[in-house]
C-alpha positions as CSV (number, residue, x, y, z in Angstrom):
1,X,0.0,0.0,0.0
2,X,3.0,2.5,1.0
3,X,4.7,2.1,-2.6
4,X,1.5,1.9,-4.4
5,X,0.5,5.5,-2.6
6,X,4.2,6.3,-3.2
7,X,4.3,5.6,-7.3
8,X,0.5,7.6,-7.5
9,X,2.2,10.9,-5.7
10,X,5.3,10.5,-8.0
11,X,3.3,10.1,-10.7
12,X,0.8,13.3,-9.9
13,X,4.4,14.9,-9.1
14,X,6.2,14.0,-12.5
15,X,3.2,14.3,-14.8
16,X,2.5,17.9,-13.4
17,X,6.2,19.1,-13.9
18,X,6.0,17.7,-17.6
19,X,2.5,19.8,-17.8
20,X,4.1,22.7,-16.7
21,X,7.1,23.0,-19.2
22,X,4.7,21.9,-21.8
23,X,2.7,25.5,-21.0
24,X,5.9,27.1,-20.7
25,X,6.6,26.2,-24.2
26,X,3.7,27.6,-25.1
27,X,4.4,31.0,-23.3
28,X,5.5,32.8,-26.4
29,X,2.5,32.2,-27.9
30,X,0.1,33.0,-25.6
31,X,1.7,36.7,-25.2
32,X,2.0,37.1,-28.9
33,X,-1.6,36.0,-29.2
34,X,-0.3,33.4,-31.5
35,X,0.6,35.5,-34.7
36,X,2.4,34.4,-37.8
37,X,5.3,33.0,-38.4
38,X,6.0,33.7,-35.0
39,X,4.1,30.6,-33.6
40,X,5.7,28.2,-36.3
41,X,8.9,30.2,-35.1
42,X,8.8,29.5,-31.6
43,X,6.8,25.9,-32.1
44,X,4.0,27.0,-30.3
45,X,1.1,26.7,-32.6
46,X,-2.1,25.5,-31.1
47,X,-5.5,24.2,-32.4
48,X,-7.2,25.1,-29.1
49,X,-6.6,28.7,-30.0
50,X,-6.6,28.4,-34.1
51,X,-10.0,27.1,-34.0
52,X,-11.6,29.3,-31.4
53,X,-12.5,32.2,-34.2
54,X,-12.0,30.1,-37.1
55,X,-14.8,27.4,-36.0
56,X,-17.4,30.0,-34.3
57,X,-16.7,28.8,-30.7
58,X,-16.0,32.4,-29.9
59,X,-19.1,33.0,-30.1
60,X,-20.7,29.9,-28.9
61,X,-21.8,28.5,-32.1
62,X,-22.9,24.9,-32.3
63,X,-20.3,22.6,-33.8
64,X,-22.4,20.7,-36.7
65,X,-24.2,23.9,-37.7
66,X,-22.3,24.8,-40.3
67,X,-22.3,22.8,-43.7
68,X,-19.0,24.2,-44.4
69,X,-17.4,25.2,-41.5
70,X,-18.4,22.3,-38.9
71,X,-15.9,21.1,-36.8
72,X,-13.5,18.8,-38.0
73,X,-13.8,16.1,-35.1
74,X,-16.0,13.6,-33.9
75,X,-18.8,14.5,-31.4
76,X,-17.0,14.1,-28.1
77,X,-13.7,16.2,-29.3
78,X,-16.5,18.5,-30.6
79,X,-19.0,19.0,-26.9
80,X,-15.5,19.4,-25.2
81,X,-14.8,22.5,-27.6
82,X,-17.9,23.7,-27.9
83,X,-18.8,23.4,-23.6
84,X,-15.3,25.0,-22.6
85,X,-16.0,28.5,-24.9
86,X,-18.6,29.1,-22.3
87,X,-16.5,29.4,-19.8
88,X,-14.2,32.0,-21.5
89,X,-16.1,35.1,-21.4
90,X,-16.1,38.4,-22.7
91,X,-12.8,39.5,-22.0
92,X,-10.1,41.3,-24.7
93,X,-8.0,37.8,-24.3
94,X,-10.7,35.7,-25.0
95,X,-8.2,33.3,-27.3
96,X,-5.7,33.0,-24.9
97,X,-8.5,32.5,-22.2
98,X,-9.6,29.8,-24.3
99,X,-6.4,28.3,-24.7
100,X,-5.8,28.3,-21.1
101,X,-9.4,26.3,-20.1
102,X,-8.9,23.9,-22.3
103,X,-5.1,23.1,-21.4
104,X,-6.2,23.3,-17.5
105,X,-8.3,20.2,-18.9
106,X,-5.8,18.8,-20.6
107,X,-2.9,19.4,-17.8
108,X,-5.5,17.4,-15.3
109,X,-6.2,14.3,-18.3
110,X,-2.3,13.9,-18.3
111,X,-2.4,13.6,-15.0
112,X,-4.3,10.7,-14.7
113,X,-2.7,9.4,-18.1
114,X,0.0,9.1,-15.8
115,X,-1.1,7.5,-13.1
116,X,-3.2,4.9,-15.3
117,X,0.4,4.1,-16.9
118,X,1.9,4.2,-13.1
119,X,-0.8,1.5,-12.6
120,X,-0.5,-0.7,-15.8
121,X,3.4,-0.5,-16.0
122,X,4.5,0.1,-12.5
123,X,8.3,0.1,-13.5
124,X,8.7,2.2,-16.9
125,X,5.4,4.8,-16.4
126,X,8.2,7.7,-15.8
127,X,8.7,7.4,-19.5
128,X,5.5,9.2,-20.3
129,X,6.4,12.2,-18.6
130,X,9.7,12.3,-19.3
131,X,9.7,12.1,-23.1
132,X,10.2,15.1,-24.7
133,X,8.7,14.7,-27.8
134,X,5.2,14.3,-25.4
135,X,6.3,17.4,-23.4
136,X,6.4,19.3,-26.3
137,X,2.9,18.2,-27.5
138,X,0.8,18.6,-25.1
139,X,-1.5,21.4,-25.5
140,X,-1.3,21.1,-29.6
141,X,-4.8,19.8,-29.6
142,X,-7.5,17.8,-27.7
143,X,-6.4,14.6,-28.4
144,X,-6.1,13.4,-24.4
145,X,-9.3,13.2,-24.2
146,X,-9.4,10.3,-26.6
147,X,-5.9,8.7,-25.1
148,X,-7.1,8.3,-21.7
149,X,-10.3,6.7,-22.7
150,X,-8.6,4.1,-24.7
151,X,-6.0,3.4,-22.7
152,X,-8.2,2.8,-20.1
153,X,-10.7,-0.1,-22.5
154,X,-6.9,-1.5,-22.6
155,X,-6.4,-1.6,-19.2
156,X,-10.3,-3.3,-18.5
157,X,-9.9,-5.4,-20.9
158,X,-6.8,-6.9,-19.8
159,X,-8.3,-7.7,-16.6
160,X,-11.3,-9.2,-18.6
161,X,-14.2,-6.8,-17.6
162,X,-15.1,-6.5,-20.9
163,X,-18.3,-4.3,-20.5
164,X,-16.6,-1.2,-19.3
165,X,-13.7,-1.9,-21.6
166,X,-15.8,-1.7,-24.9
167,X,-18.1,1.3,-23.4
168,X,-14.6,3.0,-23.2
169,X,-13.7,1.8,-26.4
170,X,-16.7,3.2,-27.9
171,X,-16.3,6.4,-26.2
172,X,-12.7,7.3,-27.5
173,X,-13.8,6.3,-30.9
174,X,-16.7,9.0,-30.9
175,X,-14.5,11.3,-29.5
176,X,-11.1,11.0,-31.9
177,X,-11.7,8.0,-33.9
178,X,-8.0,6.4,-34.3
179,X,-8.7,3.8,-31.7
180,X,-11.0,2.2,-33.5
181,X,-8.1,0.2,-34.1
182,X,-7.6,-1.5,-31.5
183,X,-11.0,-3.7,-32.4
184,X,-8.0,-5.4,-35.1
185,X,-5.8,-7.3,-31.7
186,X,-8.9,-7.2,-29.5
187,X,-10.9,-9.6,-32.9
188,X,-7.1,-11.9,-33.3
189,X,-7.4,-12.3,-28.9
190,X,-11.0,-13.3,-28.8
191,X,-10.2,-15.9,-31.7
192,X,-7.2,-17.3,-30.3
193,X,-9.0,-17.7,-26.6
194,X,-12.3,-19.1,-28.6
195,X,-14.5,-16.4,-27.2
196,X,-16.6,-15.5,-30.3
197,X,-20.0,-15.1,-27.9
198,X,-17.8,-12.6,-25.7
199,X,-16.2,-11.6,-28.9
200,X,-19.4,-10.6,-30.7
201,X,-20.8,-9.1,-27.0
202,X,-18.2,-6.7,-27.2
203,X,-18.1,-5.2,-30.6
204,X,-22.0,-4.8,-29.9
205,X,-21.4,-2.9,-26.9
206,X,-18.5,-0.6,-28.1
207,X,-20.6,-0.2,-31.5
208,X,-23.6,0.8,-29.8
209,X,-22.3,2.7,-27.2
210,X,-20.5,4.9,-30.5
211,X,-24.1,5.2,-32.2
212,X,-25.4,6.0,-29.1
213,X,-23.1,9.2,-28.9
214,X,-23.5,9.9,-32.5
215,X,-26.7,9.2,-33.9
216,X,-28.3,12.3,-32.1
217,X,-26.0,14.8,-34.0
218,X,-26.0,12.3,-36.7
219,X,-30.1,13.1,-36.7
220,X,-30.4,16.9,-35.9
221,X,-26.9,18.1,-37.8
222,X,-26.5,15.4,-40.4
223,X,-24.3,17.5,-42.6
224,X,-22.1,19.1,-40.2
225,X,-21.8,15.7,-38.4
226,X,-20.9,13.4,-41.6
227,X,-18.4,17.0,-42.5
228,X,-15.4,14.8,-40.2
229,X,-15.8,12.6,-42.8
230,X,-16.3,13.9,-45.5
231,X,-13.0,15.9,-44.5
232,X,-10.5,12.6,-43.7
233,X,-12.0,11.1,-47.2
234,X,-11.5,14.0,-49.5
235,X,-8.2,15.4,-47.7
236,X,-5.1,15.1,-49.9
237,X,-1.5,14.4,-49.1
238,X,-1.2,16.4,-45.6
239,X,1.2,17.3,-43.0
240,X,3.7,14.3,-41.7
241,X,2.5,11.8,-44.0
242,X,4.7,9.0,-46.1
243,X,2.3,10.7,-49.1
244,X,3.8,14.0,-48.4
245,X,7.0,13.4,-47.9
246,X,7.1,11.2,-51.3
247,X,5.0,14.3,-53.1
248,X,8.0,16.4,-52.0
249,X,10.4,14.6,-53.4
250,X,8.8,14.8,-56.3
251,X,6.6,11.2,-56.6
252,X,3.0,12.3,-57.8
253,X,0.6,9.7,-57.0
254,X,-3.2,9.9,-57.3
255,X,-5.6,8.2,-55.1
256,X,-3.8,8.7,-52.1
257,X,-6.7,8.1,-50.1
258,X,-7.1,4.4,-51.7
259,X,-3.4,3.9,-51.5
260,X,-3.4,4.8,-47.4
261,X,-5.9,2.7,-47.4
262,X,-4.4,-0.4,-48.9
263,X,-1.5,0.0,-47.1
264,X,-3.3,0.1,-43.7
265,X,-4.9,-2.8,-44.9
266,X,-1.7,-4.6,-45.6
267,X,0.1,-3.7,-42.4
268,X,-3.3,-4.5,-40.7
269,X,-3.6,-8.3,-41.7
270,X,0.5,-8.3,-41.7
271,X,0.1,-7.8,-37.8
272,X,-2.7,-10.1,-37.6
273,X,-1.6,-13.0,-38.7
274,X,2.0,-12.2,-36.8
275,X,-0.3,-12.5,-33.6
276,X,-2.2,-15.6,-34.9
277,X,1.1,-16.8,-34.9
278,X,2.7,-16.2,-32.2
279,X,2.9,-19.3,-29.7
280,X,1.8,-17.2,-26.5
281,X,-1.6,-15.5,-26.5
282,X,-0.6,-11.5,-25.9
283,X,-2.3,-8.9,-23.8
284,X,-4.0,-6.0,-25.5
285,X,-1.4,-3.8,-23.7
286,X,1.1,-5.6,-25.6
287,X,0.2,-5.2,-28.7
288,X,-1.7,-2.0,-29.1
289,X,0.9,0.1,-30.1
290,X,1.9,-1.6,-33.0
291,X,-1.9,-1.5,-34.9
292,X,-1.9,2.4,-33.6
293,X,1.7,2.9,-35.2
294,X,0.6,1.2,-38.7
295,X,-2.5,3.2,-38.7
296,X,-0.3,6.7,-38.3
297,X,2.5,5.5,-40.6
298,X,-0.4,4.8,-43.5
299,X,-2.7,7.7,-42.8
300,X,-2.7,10.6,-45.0
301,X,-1.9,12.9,-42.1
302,X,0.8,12.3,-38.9
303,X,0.3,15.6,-37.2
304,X,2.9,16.0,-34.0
305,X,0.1,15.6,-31.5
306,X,0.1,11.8,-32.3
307,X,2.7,11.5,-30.2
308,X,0.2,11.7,-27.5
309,X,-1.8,8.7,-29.1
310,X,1.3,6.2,-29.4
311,X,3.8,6.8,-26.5
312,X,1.0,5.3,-23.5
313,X,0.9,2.4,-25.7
314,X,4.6,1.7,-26.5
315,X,5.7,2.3,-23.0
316,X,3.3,-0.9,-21.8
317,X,4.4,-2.5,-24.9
318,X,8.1,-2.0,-23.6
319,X,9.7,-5.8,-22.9
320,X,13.3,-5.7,-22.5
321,X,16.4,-3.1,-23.0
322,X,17.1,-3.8,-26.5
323,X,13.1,-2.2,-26.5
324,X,13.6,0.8,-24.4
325,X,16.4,1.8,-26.9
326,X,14.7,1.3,-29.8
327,X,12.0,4.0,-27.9
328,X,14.4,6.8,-27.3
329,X,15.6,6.3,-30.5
330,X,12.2,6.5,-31.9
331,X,11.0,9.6,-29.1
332,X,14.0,11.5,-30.5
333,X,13.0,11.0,-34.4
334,X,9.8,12.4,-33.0
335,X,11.1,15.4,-31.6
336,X,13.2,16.2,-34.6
337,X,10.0,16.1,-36.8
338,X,8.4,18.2,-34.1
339,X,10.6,21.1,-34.7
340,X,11.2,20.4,-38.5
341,X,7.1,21.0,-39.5
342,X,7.5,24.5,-37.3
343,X,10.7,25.4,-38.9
344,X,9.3,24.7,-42.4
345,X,5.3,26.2,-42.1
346,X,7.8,29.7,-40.5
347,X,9.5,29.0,-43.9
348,X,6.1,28.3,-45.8
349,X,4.3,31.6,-44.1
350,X,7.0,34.5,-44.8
351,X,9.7,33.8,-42.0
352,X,13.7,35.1,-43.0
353,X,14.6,31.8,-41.7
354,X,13.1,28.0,-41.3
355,X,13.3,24.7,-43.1
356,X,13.5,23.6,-46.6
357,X,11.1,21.4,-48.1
358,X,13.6,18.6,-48.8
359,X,14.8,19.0,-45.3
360,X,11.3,18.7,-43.7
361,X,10.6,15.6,-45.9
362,X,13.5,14.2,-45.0
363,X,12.7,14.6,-41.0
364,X,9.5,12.3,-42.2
365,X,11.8,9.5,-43.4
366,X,13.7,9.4,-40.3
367,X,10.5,9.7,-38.3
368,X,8.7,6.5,-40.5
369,X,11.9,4.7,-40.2
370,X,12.3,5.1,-35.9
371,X,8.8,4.2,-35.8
372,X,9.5,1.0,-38.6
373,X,12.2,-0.5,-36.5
374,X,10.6,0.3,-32.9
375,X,8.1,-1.7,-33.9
376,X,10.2,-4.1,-35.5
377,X,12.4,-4.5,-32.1
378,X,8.8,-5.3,-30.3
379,X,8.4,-7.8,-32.6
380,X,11.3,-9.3,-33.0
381,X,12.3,-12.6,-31.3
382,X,15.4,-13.0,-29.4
383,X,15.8,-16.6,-29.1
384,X,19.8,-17.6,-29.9
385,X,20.1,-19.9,-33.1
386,X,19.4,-23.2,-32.8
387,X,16.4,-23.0,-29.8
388,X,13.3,-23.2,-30.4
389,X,11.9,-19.7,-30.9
390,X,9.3,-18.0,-28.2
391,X,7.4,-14.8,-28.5
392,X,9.0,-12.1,-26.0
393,X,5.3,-11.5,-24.3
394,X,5.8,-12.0,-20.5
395,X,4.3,-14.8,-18.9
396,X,2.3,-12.4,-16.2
397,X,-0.5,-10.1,-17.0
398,X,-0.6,-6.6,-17.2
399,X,-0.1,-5.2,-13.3
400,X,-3.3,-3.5,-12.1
């Protein structure tokens, strides 16, 4: 009880100084009100306070109803942006008042990111706080809200309480969508325990529990609803993306949405029959990350902020030491992208000084290829030649 008491204040204690550098990185841009190229200059760009005009939460305007100028996230991202401008109020710093509410929120979901972590992976949660590439991300968008929700289905479902795993599941898939996912491992456990009944209770659940949220706005705001959509089919090449990064270098390919589709696809059923495979059965914890990682590495977008999605899940699918230095490694790649986009959109928007598209599209590469061979390393069995080979999964569940 003393060291579990002890690891949750250390935690609260760690996670807090991590929150507060992350604001202090945002300083500069909060006094400058966030102008251009300044906040790709100092690397302090922020949705929260891009979207406040730009989306009509400044002056409380509902999120789906606009045709055009809906928000561009699912419905729980979307009540969290839309309930926080109320408490902003009519003052001249009304942005940066906005800004600040929303990364109080955020500041208090790390928080208990942390601690969930602290409780899943009692001896390697510091990473989470500690990782710069996360420190620098924090307060680049709402995506916390999703990452807490999912990591917690992970950590219910490992203890096999299914029913408040997939209403968790369904939850951070109505409010960000990526961790829809994790259905991919959780469909390849079920199978290998023969658990199809439980297996079909639980994609009812976490489906319903996703219409439930949806279907309201789905109803009453059809158009500005279906606009997130409508958006993530008809966007191009964007920001961080293997399709960018080729484009750049001067690779025109059409249909990238089909092509980061197939690709998904491939990696997808790659991964699935790996853990089909594999002699041990694995924990969801264990092979999360992985499925998350192919999804960002074939999406037609990798903003920085996805950071935030993959570093919970690679530090509880950290095994060994070989592992954890595969993950600085990979953090570092991270953090070099996360100053190369900023250094090229100052370039891009009129700065004297910044990054070279070749350059930035180069920081991709190395990003996709730290990513490649993390995963690779979790992967990888260690078994010296000539034994028979066993999967690195530990023989003990997930602590909780």
């Amino acid at each position: 009880m003393k060291f579990a008491s002890f690891t949750v204040k250390s935690a609260v204690a760690l996670g807090l100084l991590a929150a507060l550098l992350s604001f202090a990185k945002f300083q500069h841009c909060r006094e400058t009100n966030w102008a251009q190229p300044d906040e790709y200059v100092h690397a302090c760009y922020s949705d929260l306070s891009a979207l406040f005009d730009s989306r009509g939460l400044s002056t409380h305007t509902w999120p789906f109803s606009s045709v055009t100028n809906s928000v561009e996230y699912p419905p729980g991202t979307a009540m969290v942006m839309w309930a926080t401008s109320f408490l902003v109020g009519d003052s001249d710093n009304s942005i940066r008042n906005y800004f600040d509410i929303n990364a109080l929120f955020i500041a208090l979901l790390f928080l208990a990111t942390v601690v969930l972590i602290a409780k899943m992976k009692p001896k390697l949660w510091f990473l989470l706080p500690l990782s710069p590439a996360v420190v620098a991300s924090l307060y680049i968008n709402w995506d916390l809200w999703a990452v807490i929700s999912a990591v917690a289905a992970i950590y219910f479902f490992d203890q096999r309480r299914y029913i408040p795993s997939a209403l968790l599941l369904g939850l951070s898939i109505a409010t960000k969508f990526f961790p829809i996912v994790l259905l991919v491992p959780i469909l390849i456990i079920f199978i290998r325990r023969f658990a199809i009944s439980a297996l079909l209770k639980y994609f009812a659940i976490t489906l319903s529990t996703w219409a439930v949220i949806n279907i309201p706005f789905a109803v009453t705001t059809p158009q500005g609803w279906y606009r997130f959509f409508e958006l993530n089919a008809a966007r191009p090449a964007d920001w961080g993306s293997l399709w960018i990064g080729i484009h750049i270098f001067g690779v025109k390919l059409s249909n990238v949405s089909t092509n980061s589709f197939i690709l998904f696809a491939i990696g997808a059923l790659a991964y699935a029959i790996y853990l089909l495979r594999i002699e041990r059965i694995p924990s969801l914890a264990q092979c999360a990350f992985v499925i998350v990682a192919i999804f960002t590495a074939a999406s037609k977008v990798y903003s920085p902020q996805y950071i935030l999605w993959l570093t919970p899940l690679a530090i509880l699918a950290l095994q060994n030491a070989r592992d954890r230095t595969a993950y600085w490694i990979w953090q570092g790649s991270e953090l070099i992208y996360h100053f190369a986009i900023w250094q090229y959109l100052a370039l891009f928007t009129g700065s004297r000084f910044g990054l070279s598209s070749h350059w930035y599209a180069a920081s991709i590469f190395v990003r996709l290829g730290a990513l490649a061979w993390f995963c690779a390393s979790l992967m990888r069995k260690s078994t010296p030649p000539g034994v028979p080979q066993q999967p690195q999964f530990p023989t003990t569940a997930v602590s909780g």
